[in-house]
Legacy VTK file of the C-alpha trace (Angstrom):
# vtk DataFile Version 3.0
C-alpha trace
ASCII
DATASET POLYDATA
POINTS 159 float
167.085 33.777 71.068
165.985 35.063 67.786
169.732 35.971 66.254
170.036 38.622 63.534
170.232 38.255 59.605
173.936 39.361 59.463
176.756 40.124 61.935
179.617 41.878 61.498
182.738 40.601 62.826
184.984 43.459 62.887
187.847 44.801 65.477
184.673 46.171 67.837
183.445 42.948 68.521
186.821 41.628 68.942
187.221 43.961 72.114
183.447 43.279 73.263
183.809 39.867 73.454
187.246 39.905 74.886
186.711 42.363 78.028
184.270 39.637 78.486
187.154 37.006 78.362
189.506 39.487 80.299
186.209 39.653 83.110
185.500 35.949 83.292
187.156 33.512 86.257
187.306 30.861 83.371
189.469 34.015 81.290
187.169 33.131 78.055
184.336 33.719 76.171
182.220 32.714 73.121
179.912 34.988 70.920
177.123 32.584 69.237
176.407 33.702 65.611
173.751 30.464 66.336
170.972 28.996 67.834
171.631 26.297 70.264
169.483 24.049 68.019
170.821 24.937 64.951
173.291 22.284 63.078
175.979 24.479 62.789
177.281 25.892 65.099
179.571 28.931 64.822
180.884 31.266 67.631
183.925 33.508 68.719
185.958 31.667 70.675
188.397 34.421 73.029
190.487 32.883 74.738
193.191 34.925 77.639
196.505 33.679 78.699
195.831 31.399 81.671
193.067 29.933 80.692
192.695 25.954 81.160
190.486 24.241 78.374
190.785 20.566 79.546
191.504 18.151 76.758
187.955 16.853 75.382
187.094 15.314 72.501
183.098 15.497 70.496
182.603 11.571 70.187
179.315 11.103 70.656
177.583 12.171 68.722
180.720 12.478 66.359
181.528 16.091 66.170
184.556 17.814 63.453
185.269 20.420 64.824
187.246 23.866 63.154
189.462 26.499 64.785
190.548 29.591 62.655
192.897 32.559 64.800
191.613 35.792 64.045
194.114 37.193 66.410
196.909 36.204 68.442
198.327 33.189 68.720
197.049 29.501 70.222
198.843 26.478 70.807
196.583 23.240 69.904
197.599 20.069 71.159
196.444 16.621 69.981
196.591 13.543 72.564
196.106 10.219 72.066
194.061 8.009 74.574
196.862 7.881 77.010
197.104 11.633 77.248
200.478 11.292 75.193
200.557 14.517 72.988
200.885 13.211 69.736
201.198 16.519 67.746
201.629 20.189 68.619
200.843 23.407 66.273
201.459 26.448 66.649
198.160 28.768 65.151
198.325 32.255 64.388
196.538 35.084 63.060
200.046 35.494 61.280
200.095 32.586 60.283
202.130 30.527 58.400
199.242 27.660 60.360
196.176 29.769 60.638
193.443 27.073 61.776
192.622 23.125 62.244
190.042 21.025 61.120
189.286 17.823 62.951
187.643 15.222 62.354
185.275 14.005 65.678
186.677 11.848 68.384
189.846 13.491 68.713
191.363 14.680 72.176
192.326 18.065 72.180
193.587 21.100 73.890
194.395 24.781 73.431
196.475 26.749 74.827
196.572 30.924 74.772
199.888 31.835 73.799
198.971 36.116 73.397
197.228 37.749 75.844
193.960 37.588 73.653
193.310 35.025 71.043
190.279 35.559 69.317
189.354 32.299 67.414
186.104 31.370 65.014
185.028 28.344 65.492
182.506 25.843 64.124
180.992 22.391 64.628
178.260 20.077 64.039
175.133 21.037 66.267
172.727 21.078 67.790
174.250 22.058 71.210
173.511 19.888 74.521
175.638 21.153 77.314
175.642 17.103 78.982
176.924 15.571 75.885
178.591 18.275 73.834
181.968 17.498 75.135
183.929 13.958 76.349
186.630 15.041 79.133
189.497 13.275 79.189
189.862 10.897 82.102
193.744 11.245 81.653
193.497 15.024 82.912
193.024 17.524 85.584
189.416 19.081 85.973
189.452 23.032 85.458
189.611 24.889 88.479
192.128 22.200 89.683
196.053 22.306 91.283
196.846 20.088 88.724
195.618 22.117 86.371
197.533 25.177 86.702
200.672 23.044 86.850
199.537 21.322 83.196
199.580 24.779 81.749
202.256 25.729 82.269
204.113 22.855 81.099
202.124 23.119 77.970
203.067 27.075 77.470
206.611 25.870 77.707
205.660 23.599 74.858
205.948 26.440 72.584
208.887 28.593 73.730
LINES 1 160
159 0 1 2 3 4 5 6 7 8 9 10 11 12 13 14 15 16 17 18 19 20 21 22 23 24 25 26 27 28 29 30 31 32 33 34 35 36 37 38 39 40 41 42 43 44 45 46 47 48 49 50 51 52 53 54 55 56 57 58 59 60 61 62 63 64 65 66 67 68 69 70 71 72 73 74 75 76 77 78 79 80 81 82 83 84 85 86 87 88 89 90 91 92 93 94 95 96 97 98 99 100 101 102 103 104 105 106 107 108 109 110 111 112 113 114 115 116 117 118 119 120 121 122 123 124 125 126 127 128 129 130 131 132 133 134 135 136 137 138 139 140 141 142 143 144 145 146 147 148 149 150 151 152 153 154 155 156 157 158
């Protein structure tokens, strides 16, 4: 894909990328400002209320990993290798927390708190779909019972 010299990131591609999100079974979506080989990678990250991201960590190879909300609101959750959740923040395009930085190898979550959250996001490339992401053996595969029933005790986490 042979990606532009500039993009704007304005309230338009906000609402492209999120009927997208709105559209999808998973009920997200990500807008690459990069190549797939490139060594940074940097995307929209829209996320809807529902969606499951299963807690995953970028290990190997060691990935940190950055989330800033744009808009709307996100709950991130931090586990440890148990699947305890050893912290909780609440991000917002509002603020007072705005983003997270991490550094790679730590298990993580997010949950959509608005109806849209649009997030920027970056990491360390390049981008291999088989090793990109760990999943955590201590929880439910997307798509799953168990799954649904995680969420929602997470979105209570933030009441």
């Amino acid at each position: 894909m042979n990606q532009p010299s500039f993009t704007i990131i304005d309230q338009a591609l906000f609402e492209s990328v999120s009927q997208k999100a709105l559209a999808s079974e998973r009920k997200r979506s990500n807008h690459n400002f990069h190549e797939l080989s490139e060594v940074y990678q940097r995307f929209l990250n829209v996320l809807t209320k529902g969606t499951y991201v299963q807690p995953h960590r970028h290990k190997q190879p060691a990935k940190p990993e950055s989330f800033i909300a744009l808009q709307g609101e996100l709950g991130f959750l931090l586990f440890d290798e148990d699947g305890n959740i050893t912290d909780k923040f609440l991000i917002s395009s509002s603020g007072p927390i705005y983003g997270i930085d991490l550094k790679p190898g730590i298990w993580h979550s997010l949950v959509c708190l608005s109806k849209i959250c649009v997030c920027f996001e970056g990491k360390s490339g390049p981008y291999n779909p088989n090793t990109d992401k760990e999943f955590a053996n201590f929880s439910y595969p997307e798509g799953s019972d168990g799954a649904t029933l995680e969420l929602k005790k997470w979105e209570k986490l933030f009441i």
